[in-house]
C-alpha positions in Angstrom: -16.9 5.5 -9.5 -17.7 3.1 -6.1 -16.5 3.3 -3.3 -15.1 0.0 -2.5 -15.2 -2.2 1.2 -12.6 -4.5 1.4 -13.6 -7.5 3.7 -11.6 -10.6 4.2 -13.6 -14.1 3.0 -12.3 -16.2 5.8 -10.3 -16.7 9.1 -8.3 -13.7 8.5 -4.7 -13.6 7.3 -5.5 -13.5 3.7 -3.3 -10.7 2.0 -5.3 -7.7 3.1 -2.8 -5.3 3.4 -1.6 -6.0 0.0 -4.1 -5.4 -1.7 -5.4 -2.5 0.7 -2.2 -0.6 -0.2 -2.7 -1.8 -4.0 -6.1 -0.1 -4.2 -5.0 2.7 -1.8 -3.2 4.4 -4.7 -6.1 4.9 -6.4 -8.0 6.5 -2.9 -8.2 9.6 -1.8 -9.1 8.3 1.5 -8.6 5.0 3.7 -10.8 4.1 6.3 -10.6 1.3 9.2 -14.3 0.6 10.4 -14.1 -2.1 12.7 -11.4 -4.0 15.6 -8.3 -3.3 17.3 -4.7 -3.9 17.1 -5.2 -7.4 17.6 -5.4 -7.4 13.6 -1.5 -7.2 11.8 -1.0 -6.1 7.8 2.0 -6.5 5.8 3.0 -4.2 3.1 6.0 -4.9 0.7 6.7 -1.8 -0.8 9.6 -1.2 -2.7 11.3 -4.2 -1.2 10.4 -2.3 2.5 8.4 -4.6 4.3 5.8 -2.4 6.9 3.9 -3.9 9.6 0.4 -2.5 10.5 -2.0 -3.4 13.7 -4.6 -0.3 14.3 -2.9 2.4 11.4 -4.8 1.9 8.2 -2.6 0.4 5.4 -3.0 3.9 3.5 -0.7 6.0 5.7 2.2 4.9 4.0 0.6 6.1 0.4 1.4 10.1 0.4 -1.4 12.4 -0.6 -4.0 9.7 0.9 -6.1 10.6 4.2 -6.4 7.9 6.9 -9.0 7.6 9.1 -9.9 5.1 12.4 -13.2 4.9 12.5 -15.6 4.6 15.2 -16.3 1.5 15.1 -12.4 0.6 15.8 -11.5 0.4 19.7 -8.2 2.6 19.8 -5.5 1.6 22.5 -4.4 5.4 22.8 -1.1 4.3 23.6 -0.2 1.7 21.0 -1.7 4.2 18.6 1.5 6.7 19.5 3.5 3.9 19.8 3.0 3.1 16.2 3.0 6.4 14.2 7.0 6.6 16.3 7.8 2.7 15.0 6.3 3.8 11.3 7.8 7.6 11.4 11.5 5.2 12.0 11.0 4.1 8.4 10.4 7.3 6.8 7.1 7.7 7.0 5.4 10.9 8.4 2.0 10.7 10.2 0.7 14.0 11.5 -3.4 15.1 11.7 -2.9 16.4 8.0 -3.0 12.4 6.8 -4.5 10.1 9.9 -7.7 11.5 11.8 -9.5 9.4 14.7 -13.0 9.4 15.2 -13.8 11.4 18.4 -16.5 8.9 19.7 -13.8 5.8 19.3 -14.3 3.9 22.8 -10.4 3.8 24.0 -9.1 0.5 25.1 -7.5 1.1 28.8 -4.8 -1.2 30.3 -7.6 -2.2 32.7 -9.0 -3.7 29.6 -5.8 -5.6 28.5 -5.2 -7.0 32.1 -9.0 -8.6 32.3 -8.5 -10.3 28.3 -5.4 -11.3 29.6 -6.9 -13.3 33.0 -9.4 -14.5 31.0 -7.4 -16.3 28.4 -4.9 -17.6 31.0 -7.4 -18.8 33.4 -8.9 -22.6 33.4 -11.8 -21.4 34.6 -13.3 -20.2 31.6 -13.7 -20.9 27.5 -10.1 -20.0 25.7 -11.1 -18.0 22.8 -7.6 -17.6 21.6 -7.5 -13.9 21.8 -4.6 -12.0 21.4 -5.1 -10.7 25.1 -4.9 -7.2 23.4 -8.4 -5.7 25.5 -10.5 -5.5 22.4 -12.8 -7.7 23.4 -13.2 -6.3 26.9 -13.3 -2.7 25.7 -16.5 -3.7 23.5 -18.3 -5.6 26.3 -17.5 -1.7 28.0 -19.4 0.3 25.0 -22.2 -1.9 24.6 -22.6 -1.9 28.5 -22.3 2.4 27.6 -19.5 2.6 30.0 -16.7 3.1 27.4 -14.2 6.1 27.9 -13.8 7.8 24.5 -11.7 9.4 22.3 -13.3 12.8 23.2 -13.5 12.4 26.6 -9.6 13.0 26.5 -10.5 16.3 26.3 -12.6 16.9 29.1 -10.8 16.5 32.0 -13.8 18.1 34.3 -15.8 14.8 33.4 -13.3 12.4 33.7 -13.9 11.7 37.5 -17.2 11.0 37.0 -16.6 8.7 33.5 -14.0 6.8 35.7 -15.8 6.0 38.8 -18.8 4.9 36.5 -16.8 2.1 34.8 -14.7 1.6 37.8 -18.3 0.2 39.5 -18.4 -2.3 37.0 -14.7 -3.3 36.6 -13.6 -3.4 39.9 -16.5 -5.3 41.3 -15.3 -7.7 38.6 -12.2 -7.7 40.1 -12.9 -8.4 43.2 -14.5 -11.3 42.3 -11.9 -12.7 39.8 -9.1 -12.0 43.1 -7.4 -9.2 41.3 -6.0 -5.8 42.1 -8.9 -3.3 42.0 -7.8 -0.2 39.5 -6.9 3.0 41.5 -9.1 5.6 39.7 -7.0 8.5 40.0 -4.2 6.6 38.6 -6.0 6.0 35.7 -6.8 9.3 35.3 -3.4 10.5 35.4 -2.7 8.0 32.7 -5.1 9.7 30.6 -4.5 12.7 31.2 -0.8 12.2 30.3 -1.6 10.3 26.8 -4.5 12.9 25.6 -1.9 15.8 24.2 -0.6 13.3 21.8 -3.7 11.8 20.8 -6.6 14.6 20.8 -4.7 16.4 17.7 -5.8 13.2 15.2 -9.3 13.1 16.7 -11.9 14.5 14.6 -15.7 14.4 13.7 -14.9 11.9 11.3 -18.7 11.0 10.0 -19.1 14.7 9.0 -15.6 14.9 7.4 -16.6 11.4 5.4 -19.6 12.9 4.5 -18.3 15.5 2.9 -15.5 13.7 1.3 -18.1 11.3 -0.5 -20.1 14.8 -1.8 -17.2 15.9 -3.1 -16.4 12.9 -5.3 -13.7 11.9 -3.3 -13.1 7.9 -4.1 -13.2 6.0 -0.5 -11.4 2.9 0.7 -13.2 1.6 3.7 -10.5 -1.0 5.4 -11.5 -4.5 7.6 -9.6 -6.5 9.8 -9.2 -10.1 10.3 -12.1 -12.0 8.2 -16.0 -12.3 8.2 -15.5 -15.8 9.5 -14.8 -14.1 12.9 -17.6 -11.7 13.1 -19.2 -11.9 16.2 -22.9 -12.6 14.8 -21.8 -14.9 11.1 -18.4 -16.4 12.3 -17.8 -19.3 14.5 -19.5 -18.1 17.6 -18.1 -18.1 20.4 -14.5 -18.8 18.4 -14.4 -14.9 16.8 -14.0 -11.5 17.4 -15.9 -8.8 18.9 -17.4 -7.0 16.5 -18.5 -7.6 13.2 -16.5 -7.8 10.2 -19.0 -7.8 7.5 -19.3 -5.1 4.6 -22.7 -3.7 6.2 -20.6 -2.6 9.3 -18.1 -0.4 6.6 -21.5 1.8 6.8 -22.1 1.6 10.9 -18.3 1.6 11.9 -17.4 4.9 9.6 -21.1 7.1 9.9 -21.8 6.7 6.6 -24.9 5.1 5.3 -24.7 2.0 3.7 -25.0 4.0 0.1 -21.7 4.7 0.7 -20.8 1.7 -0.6 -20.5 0.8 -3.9 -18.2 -2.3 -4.4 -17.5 -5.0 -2.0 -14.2 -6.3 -2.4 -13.5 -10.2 -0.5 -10.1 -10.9 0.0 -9.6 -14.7 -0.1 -6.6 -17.1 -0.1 -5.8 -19.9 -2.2 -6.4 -22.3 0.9 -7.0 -21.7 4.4 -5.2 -20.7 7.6 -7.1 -20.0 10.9 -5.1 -18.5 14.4 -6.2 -19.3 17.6 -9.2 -21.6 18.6 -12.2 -23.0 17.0 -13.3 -25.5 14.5 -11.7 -25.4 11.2 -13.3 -28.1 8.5 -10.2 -28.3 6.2 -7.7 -28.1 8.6 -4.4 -30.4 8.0 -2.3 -31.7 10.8 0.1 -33.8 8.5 3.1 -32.8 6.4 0.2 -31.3 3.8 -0.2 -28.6 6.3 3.3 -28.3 7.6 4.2 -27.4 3.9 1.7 -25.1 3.2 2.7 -23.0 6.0 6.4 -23.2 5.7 5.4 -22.1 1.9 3.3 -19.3 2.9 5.1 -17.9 6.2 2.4 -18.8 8.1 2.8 -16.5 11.1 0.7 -13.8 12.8 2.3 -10.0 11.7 1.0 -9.5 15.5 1.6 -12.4 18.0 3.8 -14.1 15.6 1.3 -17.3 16.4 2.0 -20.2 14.1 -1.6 -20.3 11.9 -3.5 -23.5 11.2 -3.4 -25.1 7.2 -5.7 -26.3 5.1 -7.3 -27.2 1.9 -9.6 -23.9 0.1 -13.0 -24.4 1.7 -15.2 -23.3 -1.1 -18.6 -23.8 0.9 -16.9 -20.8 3.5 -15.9 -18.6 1.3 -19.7 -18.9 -0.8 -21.3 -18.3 2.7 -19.3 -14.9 3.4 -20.0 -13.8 0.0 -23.9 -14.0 0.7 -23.2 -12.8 3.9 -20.8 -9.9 3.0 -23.0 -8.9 -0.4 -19.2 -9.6 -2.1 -19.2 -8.5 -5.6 -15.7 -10.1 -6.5 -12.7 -11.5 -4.7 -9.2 -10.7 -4.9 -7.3 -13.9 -4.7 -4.1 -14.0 -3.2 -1.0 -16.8 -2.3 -1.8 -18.9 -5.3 1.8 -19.3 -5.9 1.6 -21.7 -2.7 0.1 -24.0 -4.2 2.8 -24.7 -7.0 4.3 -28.0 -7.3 1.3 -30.1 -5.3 0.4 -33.1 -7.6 -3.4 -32.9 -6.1 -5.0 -30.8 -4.3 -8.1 -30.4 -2.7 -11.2 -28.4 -2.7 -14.0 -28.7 -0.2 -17.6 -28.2 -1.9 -19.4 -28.6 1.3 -20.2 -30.6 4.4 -21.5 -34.1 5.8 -23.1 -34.0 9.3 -24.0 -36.6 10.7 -24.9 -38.9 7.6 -26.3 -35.5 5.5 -24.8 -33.4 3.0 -25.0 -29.6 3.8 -23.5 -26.9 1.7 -22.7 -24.3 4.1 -21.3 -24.6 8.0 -24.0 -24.0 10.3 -24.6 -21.9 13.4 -24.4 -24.5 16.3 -20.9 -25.0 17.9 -21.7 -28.8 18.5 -22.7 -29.2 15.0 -19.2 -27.5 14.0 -17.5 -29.1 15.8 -18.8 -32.4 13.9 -18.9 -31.8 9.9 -16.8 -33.6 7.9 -15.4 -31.5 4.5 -16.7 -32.9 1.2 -13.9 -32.9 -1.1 -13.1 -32.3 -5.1 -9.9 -34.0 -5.8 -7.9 -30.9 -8.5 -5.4 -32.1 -10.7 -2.1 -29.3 -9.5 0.5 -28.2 -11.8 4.6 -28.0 -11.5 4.8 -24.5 -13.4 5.2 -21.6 -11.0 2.8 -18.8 -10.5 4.9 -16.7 -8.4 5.2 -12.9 -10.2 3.0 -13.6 -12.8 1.2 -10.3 -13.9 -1.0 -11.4 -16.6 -3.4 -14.8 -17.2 -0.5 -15.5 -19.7 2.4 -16.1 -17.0 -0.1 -18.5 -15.4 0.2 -22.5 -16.3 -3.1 -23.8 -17.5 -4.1 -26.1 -15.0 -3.8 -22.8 -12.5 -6.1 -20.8 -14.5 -8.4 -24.0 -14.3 -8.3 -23.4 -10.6 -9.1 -20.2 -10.1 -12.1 -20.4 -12.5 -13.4 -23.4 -10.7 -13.1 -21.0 -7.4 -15.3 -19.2 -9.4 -18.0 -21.1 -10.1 -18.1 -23.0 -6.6 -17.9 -19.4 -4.6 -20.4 -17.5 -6.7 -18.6 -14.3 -7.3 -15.8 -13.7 -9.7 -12.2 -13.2 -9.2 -11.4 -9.3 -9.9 -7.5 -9.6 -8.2 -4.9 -11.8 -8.5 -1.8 -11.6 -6.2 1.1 -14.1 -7.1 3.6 -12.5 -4.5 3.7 -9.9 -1.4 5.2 -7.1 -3.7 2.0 -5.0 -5.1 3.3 -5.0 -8.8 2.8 -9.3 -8.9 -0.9 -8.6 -9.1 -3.2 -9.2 -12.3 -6.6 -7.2 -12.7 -9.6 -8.3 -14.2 -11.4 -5.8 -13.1 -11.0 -2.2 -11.1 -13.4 -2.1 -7.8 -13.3 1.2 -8.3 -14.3 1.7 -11.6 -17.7 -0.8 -11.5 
């Protein structure tokens, strides 16, 4: 048995939660290892639809434990927030399912207020954050200033915690023109949130640890897509922290033998939210219909997300990048009806073919997709659960995937309920 990392292959946005919840039945425990709640999941369950931002997608499978690792920033009080909005639709969270790590650096609304300036203001680069503080509360545990999940419960060092990241923030306040943060307020704040929150917090490397000696099978969840890790995605256009398999390992406290199966989650074209350069992208009625087709909105913000063609030469870069062993392929049933559509193979830049996107924001900005023109079909794909529901020339597209991707389709999803989903093979069993 592996344990299994699921990562997704591009922007984001490409059916995680699905297949999180799919695979989540078969795991004794689920694991987020990285990001915020800047990052959404929708699960259709039963005809229920939930929607996820910092909870991982197992809590709503009973007899699974949930963790938030430590390499997640945890805004304490959209955490509660969440386990009340989930608990309204049946579904129980208490510290016998869901456990926090106890050195999880806590977003603060200090942090929120600062992402927010910065992404309204026209004095610096528009990122197109969610203005949600994750990026702001990693800048704050890199610079080893970060108020913790453990640090709830000490209230004898929270003075001095406070006034040492008040130096920073408020000097950075004072130069931006806004309100400097009244430390004792901010204590107070903390102090009022930490009852509800220090009963899920736990030593969660050590209780992983002994999960994986045990035999216990572990689900080790991503959000948004290697494409926005902060050291392979489109720098400065991503995230804040990395998104690829290898931080499963760092983000958890596990080592990265932990991991068994790498498991890329990749749609059947693209979408990207927010800023940043986007090869494939389609601003004509192509794109419209794509993303009127797929429901094309963030689960969080509700942003409208950017179309395009499948850009193969992305998706074969994250899978090198990643170490993905197979993909689980989601929203073909998009695609049904188009008479052509297109697949990007790779790039041209600047009178050169190139067959991945490289690092230099200039550069791409620049590329130009290389296209394979794929003959579509009219048959649908929507429900199918086996190659045999699938029309031909569908099956001739997922194999090409294949080939120009380098790694083999294990999943297919042909709807949002978990049961439209054919296996070709079980992560967990490789």
């Amino acid at each position: 048995m592996a344990n299994v990392v699921v990562v997704g292959a591009q922007w984001g946005d490409e059916g995680k939660g699905k297949i999180v919840d799919w695979l989540s039945e078969q795991a004794d425990v689920v694991v987020r290892f990285q990001g915020g709640h800047n990052a959404g999941h929708t699960l259709v369950i039963d005809g229920v639809t939930y929607k996820l931002s910092l909870l991982p997608s197992g809590v709503v499978r009973g007899g699974t434990l949930s963790v938030i690792g430590n390499g997640v920033v945890v805004d304490p009080w959209h955490l509660i927030e969440e386990i009340a909005k989930i608990a309204e639709q049946g579904v129980s969270i208490t510290p016998e399912n869901l456990r926090v790590a106890d050195n999880a650096t806590l977003i603060l609304p200090l942090h929120r207020e600062l992402d927010h300036f910065r992404e309204t203001s026209n004095t610096v680069l528009k990122i197109g954050t969610t203005k949600r503080g994750i990026g702001p509360a990693y800048e704050d545990k890199v610079g080893r200033r970060a108020i913790r999940v453990v640090d709830l419960a000490d209230e004898a060092m929270l003075d001095a915690k406070i006034a040492r990241l008040l130096a920073h923030h408020n000097a950075l306040r004072r130069g931006l023109g806004i309100d400097e943060i009244d430390g004792a307020a901010l204590k107070a704040e903390l102090l009022a949130i930490a009852p509800k929150v220090l009963p899920y917090a736990d030593t969660v490397w050590s209780l992983l640890d002994e999960a994986r000696r045990a035999g216990k099978r572990i689900l080790f969840e991503g959000a948004q897509g290697a494409l926005l890790d902060v050291d392979h995605g489109t720098y400065p256009y991503v995230t804040s922290s990395n998104i690829v398999a290898a931080q499963a390992a760092t983000g958890s406290g596990l080592g990265p033998s932990a991991i068994g199966y790498v498991l890329g989650i990749v749609k059947a074209y693209t979408t990207r939210v927010g800023e940043g350069p986007f090869p494939t992208e389609l601003t004509d009625e192509t794109g419209e219909r794509l993303g009127a087709r797929g429901r094309e909105f963030g689960v969080v913000t509700g942003r409208k997300r950017r179309c395009g063609w499948f850009d193969a030469a992305l998706v074969r870069q994250t899978v090198r990048t990643s170490g993905i062993n197979g993909i689980a392929l989601t929203k073909l049933d998009v695609l049904d009806g188009f008479d052509t559509i297109q697949i990007c193979t790779g790039y041209r830049l600047d009178g050169r073919e190139i067959d991945h996107l490289p690092a230099s924001q200039a550069d791409q900005a620049r590329v130009e997709p290389v296209y394979e023109a794929f003959e579509g079909w009219s048959e649908t794909t929507a429900g199918g659960r086996s190659w045999a529901d699938l029309p031909a020339q569908a099956i001739k597209y997922v194999r090409r995937i294949e080939e120009l991707i380098g790694a083999p389709v294990a999943l297919l999803s042909t709807s949002p309920e978990r049961d439209d989903t054919i296996l070709m093979h079980n992560p967990f069993e490789d």
